[in-house]
C-alpha positions, 0 to 999 in steps of 0.5 A: 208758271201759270196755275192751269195744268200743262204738259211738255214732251219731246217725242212723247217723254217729259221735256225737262232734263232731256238730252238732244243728240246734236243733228236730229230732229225732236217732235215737241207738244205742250198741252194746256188746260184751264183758263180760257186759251181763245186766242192763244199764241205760243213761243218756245225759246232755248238759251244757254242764260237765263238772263240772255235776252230773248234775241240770244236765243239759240233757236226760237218757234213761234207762230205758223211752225207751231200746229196748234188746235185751240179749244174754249178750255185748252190749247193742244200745239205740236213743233220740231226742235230742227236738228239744223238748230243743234247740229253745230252746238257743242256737246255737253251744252246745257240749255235753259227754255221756256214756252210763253202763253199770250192771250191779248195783251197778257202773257205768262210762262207755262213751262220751262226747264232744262235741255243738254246737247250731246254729240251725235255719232251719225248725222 
């Protein structure tokens, strides 16, 4: 984790440990402050194993589905996690994600944490 100050949310609450209902659609933001993001670019991954390899994702954002404004000292990007990502995935899921920095060549994990799906009553 980078030693600069971030911050996660899934419609405006601390990210990690939330749980999904299956089907909707959640607005997601992280903001970075600290080191210097000119040139950032941002990937957020979900997986059922942390040692699933980044293709095994079971939903990835990443590059233009990413809003993100960029200042010398901070990065502010806003995403939805697609209900048509959760709608077919099981209840009870337990998921493990990770939001990835670059800048150039050098990349670093700024967040990370656990998601659960839960059944959805009406879709």
């Amino acid at each position: 984790m980078l030693k600069n100050y971030s911050r996660f949310t899934i419609n405006g609450e601390k990210a990690d440990g939330q749980s999904l209902k299956a089907g909707k659609d959640y607005e997601c933001q992280i903001i970075i402050q600290g080191a210097n993001q000119t040139g950032a670019t941002l990937k957020f991954l979900a997986k059922k194993l942390i040692t699933d390899p980044d293709s095994a994702a079971i939903f990835t954002v990443t590059g233009a589905a990413m809003i993100t404004t960029i200042g010398t000292n901070s990065l502010t990007a806003t995403f939805v996690i697609s209900g048509a990502d959760t709608d077919n995935l099981e209840s009870g899921l337990s998921l493990i994600y990770g939001i990835q920095r670059t800048i150039g060549t050098q990349d670093a994990v700024v967040e990370e944490g656990k998601l659960k799906i839960e059944a959805s009553v009406v879709k």
